[in-house]
N, CA, C and O atoms as CSV, one atom per row, in Angstrom:
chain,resi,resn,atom,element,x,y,z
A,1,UNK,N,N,0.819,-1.181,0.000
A,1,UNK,CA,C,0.000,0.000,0.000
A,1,UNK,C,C,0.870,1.255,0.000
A,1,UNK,O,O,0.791,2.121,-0.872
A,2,UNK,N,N,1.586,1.286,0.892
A,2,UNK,CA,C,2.811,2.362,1.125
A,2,UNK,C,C,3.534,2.874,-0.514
A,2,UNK,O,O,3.604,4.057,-0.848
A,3,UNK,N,N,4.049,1.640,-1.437
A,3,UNK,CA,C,4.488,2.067,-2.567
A,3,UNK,C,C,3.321,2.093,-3.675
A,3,UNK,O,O,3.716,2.055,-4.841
A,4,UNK,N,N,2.350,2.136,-3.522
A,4,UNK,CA,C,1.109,2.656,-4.339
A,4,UNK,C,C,0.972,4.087,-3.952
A,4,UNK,O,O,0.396,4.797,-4.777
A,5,UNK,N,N,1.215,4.410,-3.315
A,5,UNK,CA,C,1.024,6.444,-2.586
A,5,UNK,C,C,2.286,6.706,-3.183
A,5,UNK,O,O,2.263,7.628,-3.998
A,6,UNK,N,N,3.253,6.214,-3.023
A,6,UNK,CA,C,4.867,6.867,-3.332
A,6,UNK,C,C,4.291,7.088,-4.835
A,6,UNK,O,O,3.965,8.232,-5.155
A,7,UNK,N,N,4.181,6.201,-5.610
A,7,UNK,CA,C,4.104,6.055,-7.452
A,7,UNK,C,C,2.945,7.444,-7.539
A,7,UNK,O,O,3.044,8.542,-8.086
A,8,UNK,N,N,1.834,6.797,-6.721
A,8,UNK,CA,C,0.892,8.261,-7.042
A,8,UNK,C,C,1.572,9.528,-7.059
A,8,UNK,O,O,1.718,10.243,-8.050
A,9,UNK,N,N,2.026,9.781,-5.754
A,9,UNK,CA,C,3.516,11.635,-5.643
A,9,UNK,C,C,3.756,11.350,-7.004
A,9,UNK,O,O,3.160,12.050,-7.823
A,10,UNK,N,N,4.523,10.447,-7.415
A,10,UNK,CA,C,5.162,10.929,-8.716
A,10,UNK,C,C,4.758,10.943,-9.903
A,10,UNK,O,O,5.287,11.615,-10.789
A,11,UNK,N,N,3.532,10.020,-10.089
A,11,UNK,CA,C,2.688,10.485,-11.042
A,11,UNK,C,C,2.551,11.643,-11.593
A,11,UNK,O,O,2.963,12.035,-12.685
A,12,UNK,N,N,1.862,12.261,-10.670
A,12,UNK,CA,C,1.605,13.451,-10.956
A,12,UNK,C,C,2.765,14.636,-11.382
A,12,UNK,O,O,2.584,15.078,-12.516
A,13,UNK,N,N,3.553,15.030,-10.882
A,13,UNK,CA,C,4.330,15.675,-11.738
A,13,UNK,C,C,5.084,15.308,-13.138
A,13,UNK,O,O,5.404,16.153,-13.973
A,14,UNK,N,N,5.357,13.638,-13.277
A,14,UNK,CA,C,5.743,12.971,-14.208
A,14,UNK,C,C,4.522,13.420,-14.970
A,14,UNK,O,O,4.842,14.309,-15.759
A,15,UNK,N,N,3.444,13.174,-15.012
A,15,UNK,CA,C,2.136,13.497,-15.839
A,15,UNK,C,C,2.428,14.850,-16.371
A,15,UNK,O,O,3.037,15.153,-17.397
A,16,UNK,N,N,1.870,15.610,-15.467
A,16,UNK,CA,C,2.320,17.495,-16.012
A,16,UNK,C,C,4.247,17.469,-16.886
A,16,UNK,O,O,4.586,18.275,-17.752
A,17,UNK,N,N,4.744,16.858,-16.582
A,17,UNK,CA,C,6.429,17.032,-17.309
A,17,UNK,C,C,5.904,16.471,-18.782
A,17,UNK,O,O,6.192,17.101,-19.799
A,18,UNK,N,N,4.992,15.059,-18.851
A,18,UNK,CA,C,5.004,14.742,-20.309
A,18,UNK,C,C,3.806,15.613,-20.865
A,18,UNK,O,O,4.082,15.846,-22.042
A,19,UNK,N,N,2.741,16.126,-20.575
A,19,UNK,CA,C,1.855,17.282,-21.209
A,19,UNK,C,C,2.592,18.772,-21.573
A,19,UNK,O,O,2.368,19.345,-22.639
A,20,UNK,N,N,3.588,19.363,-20.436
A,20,UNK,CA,C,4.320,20.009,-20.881
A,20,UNK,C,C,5.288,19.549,-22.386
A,20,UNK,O,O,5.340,20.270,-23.382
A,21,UNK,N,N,5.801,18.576,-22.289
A,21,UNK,CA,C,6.635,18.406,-23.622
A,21,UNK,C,C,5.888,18.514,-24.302
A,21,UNK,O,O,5.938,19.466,-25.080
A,22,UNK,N,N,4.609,17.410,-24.361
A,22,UNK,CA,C,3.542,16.999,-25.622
A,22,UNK,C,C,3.136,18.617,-26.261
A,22,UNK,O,O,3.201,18.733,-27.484
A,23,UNK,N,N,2.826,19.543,-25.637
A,23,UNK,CA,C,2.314,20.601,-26.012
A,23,UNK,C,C,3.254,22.067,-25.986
A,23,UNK,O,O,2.901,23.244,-26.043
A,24,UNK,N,N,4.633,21.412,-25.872
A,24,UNK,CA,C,5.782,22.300,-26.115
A,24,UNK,C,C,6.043,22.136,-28.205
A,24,UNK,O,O,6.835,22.743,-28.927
A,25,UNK,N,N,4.982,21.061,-28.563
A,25,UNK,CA,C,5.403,20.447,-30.157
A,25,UNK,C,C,3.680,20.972,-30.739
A,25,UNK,O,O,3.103,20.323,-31.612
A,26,UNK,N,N,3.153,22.010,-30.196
A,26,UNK,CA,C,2.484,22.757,-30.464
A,26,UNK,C,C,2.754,23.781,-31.583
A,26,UNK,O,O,3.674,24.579,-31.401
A,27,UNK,N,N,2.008,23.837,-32.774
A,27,UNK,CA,C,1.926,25.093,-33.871
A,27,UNK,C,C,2.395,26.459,-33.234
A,27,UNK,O,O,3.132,27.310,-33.732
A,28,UNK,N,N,1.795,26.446,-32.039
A,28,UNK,CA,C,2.175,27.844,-31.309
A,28,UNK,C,C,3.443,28.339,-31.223
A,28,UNK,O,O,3.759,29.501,-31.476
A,29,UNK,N,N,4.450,27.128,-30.732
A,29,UNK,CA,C,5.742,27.013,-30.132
A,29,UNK,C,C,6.176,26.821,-31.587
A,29,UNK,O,O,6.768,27.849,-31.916
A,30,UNK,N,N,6.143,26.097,-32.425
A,30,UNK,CA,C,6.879,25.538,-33.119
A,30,UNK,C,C,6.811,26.441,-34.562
A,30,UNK,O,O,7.889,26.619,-35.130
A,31,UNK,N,N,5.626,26.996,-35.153
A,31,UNK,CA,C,5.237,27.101,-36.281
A,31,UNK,C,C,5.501,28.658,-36.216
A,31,UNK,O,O,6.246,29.149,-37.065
A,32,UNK,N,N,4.846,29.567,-35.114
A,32,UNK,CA,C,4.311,31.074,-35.656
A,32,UNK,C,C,6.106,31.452,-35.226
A,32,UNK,O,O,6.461,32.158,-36.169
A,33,UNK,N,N,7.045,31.331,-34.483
A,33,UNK,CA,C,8.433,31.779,-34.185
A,33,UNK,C,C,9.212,31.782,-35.386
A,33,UNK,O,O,10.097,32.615,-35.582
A,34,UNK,N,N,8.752,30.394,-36.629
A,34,UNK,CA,C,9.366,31.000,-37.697
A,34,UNK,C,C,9.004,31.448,-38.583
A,34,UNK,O,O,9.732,31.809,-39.508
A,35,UNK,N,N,7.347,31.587,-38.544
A,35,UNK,CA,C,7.003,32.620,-39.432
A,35,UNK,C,C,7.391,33.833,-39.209
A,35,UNK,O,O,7.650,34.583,-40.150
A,36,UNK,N,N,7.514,34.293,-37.682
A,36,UNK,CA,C,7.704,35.798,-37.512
A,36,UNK,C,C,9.415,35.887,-37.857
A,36,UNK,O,O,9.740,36.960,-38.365
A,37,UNK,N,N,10.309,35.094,-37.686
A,37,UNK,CA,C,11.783,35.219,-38.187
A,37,UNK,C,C,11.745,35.098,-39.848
A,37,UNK,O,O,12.652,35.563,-40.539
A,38,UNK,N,N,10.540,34.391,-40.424
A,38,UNK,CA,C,10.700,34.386,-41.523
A,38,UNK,C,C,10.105,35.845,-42.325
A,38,UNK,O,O,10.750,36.544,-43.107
A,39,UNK,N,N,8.941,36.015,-41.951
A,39,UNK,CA,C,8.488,37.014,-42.900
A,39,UNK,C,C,8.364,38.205,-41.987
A,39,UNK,O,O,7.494,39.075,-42.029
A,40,UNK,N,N,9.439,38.095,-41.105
A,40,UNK,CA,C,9.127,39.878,-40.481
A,40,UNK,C,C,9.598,40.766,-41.122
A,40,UNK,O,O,10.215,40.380,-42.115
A,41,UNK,N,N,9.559,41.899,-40.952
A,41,UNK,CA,C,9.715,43.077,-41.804
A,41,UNK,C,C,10.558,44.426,-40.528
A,41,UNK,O,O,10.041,44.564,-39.419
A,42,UNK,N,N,11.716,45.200,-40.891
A,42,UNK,CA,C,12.065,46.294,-39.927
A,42,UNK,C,C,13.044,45.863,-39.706
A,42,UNK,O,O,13.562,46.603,-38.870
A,43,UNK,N,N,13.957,44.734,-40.040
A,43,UNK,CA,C,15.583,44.241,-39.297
A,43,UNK,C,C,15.520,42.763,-38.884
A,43,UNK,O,O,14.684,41.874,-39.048
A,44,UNK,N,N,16.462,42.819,-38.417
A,44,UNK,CA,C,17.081,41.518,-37.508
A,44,UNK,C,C,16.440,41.576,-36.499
A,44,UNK,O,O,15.585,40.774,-36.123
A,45,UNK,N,N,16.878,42.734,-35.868
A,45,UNK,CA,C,16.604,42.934,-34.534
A,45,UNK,C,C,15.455,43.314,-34.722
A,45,UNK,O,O,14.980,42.281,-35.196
A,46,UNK,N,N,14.644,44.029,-34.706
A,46,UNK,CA,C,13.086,44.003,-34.341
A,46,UNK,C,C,12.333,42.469,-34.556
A,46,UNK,O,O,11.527,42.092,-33.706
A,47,UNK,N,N,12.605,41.735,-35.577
A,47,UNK,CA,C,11.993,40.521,-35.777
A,47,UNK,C,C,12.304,39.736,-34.894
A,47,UNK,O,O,11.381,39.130,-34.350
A,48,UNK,N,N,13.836,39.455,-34.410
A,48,UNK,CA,C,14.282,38.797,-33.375
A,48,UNK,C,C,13.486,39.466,-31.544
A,48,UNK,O,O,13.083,38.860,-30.551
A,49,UNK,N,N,13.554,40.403,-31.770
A,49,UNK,CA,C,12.627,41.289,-30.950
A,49,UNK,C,C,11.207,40.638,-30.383
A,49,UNK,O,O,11.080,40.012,-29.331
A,50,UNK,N,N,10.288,40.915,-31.244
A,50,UNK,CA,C,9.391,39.914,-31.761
A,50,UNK,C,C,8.765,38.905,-31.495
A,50,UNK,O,O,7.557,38.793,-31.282
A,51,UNK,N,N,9.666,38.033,-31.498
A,51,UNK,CA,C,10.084,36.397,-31.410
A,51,UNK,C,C,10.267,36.090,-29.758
A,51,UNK,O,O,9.659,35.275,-29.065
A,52,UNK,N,N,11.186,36.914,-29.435
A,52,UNK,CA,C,11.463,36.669,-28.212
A,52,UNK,C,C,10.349,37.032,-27.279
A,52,UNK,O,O,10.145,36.412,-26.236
A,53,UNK,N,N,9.485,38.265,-27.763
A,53,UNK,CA,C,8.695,38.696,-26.735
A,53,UNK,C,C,7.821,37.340,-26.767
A,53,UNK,O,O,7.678,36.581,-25.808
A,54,UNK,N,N,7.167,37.152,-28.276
A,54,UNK,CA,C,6.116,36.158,-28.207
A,54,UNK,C,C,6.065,34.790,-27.325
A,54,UNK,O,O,5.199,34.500,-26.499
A,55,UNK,N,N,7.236,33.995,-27.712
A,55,UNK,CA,C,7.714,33.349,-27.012
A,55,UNK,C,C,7.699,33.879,-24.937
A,55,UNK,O,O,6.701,33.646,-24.256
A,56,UNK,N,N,8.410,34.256,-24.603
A,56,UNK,CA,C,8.439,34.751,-23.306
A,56,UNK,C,C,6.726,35.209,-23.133
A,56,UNK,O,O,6.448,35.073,-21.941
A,57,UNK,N,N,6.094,35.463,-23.541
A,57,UNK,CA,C,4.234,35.517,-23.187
A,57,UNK,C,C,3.814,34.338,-23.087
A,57,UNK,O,O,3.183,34.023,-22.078
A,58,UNK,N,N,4.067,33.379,-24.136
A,58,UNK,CA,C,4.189,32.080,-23.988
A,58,UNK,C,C,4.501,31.546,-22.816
A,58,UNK,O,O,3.756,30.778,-22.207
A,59,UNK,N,N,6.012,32.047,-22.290
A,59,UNK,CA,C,6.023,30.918,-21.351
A,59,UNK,C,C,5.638,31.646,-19.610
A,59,UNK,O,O,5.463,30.892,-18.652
A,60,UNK,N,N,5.581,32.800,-19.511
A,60,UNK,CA,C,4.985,33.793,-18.415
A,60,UNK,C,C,3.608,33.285,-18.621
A,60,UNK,O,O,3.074,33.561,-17.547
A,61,UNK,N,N,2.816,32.773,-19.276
A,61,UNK,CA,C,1.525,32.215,-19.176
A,61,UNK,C,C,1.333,31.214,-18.687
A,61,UNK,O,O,0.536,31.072,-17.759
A,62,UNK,N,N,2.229,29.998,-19.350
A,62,UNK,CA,C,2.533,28.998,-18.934
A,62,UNK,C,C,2.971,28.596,-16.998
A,62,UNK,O,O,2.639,27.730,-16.189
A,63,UNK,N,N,3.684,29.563,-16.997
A,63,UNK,CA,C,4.398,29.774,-15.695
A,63,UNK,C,C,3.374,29.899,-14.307
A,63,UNK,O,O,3.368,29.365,-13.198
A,64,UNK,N,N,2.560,30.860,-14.976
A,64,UNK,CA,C,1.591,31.343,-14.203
A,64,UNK,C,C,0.282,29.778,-13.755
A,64,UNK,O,O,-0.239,29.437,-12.693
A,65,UNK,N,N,0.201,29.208,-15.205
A,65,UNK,CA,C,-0.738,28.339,-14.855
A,65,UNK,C,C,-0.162,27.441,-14.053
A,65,UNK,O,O,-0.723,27.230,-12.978
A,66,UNK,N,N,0.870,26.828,-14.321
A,66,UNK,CA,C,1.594,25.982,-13.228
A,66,UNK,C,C,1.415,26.635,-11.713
A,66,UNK,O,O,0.833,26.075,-10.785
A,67,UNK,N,N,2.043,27.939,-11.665
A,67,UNK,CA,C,1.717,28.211,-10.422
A,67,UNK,C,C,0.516,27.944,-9.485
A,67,UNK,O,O,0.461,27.536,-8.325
A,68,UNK,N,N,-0.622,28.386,-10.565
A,68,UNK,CA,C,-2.195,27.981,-10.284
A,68,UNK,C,C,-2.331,26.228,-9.599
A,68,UNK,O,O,-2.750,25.690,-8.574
A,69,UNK,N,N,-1.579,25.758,-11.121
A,69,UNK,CA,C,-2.168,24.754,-10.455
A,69,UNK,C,C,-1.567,23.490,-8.831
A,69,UNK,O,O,-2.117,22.638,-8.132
A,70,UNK,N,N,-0.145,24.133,-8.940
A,70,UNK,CA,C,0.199,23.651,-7.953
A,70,UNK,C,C,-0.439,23.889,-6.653
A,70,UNK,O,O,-0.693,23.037,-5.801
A,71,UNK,N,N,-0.717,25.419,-6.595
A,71,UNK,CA,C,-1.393,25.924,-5.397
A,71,UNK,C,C,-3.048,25.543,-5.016
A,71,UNK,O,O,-3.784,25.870,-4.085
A,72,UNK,N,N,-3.182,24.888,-5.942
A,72,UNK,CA,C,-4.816,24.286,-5.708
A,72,UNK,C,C,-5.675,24.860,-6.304
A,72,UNK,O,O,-6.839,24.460,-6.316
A,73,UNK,N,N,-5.111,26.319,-7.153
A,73,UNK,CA,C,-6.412,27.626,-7.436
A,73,UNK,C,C,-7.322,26.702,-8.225
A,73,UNK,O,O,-8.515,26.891,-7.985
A,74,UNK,N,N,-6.975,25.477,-9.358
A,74,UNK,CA,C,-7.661,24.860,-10.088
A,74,UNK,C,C,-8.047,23.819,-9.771
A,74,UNK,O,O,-7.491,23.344,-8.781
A,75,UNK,N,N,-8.920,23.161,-10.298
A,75,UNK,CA,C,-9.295,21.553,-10.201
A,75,UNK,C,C,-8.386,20.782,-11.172
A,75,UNK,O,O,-8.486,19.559,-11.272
């Protein structure tokens, strides 16, 4: 019984680590970063600009929901 509770603890973050990857291979992540390096317009740097912000909203969102959900705010 004791190592049926241990496996459960780790379930769960093992669970959230493989949904994180699975949906790190998301269009979002994967697709619009090189459209905006591909067809941006204004420089290097503004496109790279860009990119980085999008990305970083991305993952400050991300960040945030984790936070949520560790703390219980969610079901």
């Amino acid at each position: 019984m004791r190592s049926m509770e241990s496996l459960l603890d780790v379930a769960g973050p093992l669970g959230l680590l493989v949904l994180a990857l699975v949906d790190s291979t998301s269009m979002g992540t994967l697709v619009i970063p090189v459209i905006l390096l591909v067809a941006g317009e204004g420089g290097a740097r503004r496109v790279a600009g860009r990119t980085l912000l999008f990305l970083a909203v991305i993952g400050v969102f991300y960040l945030l929901l984790g936070i949520a959900l560790l703390a219980g705010l969610l079901p």
